[in-house]
C-alpha positions in Angstrom: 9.3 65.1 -22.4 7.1 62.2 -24.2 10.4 61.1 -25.6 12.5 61.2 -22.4 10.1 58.8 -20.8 9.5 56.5 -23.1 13.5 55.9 -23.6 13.5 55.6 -20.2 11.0 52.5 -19.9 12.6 51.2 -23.0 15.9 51.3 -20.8 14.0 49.9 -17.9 12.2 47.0 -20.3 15.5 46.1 -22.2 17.6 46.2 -18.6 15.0 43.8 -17.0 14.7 41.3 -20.4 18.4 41.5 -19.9 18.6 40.3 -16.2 16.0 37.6 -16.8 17.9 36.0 -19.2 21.1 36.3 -17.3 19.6 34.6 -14.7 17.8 32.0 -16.8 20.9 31.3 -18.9 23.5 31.3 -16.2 22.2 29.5 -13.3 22.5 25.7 -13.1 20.5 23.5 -11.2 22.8 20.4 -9.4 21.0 17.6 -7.8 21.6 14.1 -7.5 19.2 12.3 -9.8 17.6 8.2 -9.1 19.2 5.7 -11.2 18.3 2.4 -11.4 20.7 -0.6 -10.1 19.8 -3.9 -10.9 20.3 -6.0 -7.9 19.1 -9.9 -6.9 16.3 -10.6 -4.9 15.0 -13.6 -3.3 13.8 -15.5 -0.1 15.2 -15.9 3.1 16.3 -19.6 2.4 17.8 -19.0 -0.9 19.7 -15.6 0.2 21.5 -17.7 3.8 22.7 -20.7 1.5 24.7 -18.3 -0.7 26.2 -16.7 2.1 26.8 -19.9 4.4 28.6 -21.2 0.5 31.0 -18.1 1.3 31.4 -18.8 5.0 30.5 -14.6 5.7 29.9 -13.7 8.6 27.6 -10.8 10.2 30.0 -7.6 11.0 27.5 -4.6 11.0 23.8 -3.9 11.0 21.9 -0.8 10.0 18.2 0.8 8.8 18.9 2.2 6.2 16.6 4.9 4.3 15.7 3.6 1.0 12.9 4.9 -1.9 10.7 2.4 -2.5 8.4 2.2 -5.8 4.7 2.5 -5.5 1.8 2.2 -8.1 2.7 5.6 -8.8 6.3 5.6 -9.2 9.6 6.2 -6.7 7.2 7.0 -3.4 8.2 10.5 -2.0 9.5 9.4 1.4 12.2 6.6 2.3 11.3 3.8 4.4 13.6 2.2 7.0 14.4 -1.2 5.8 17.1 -3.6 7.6 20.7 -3.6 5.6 23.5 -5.9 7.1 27.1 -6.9 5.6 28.5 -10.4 5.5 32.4 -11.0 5.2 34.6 -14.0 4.9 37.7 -12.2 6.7 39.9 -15.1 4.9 38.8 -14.6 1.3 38.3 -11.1 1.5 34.6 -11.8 0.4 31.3 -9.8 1.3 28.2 -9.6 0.5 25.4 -6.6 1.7 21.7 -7.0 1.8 18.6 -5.5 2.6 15.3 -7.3 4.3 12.5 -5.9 2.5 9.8 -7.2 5.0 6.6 -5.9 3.2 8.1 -8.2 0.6 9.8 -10.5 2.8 12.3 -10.5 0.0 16.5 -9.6 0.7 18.2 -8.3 -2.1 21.7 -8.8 -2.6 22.6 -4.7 -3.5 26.1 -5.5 -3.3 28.7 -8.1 -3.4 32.4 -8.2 -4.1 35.8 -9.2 -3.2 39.0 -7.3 -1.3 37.1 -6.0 1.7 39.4 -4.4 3.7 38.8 -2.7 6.9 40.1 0.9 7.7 38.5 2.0 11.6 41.0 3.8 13.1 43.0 5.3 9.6 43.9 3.2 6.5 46.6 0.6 7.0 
């Protein structure tokens, strides 16, 4: 009878080892991770001359939510900070910033060329 139970609990042991691992090995955590993105910042002045250079224009605003770093690191929530687009319809140029204004710095987080507008399905 000693024998019986003690297979059995090495049964139970090996089965639950077994599941453990199964669940250890085979799972897969997916998450989007922070990268860094070097982008240009600078003052108000400095930022409106680039753009006036380009002849954009304003065609949206937003707030968008955006980590911020503290003394600590990436702080844990997103702020709301100001992003607009600028586009020369002509060139096909634009340019997007955000108004940091705890900084009172806008960062140029994207720039290009080809802007092309699809509201109401792509052309």
């Amino acid at each position: 009878m000693k024998f019986i139970h003690e297979k059995i609990c090495m049964k139970s042991l090996f089965m639950g080892v077994h599941l453990l691992l199964c669940i250890v090995l085979y799972s897969t955590t997916q998450a989007g991770e922070w990268n860094e993105k070097p982008i240009l910042c600078a003052d108000e002045t400095e930022t409106f001359d680039a753009i006036k250079s380009k002849k954009e224009e304003l065609v949206f605003k937003a707030t968008q939510f955006t980590k911020v770093r503290t003394d600590t690191g990436l702080a844990r929530r997103p702020v709301g900070v100001a992003v607009n687009m600028y586009v020369n319809p002509e060139t096909g140029t634009y340019t997007i910033i955000e108004f940091h204004p705890t900084y009172e710095s806008y960062c140029v987080v994207s720039y290009g060329m080809n802007f092309q507008v699809f509201l109401g399905g792509v052309q």
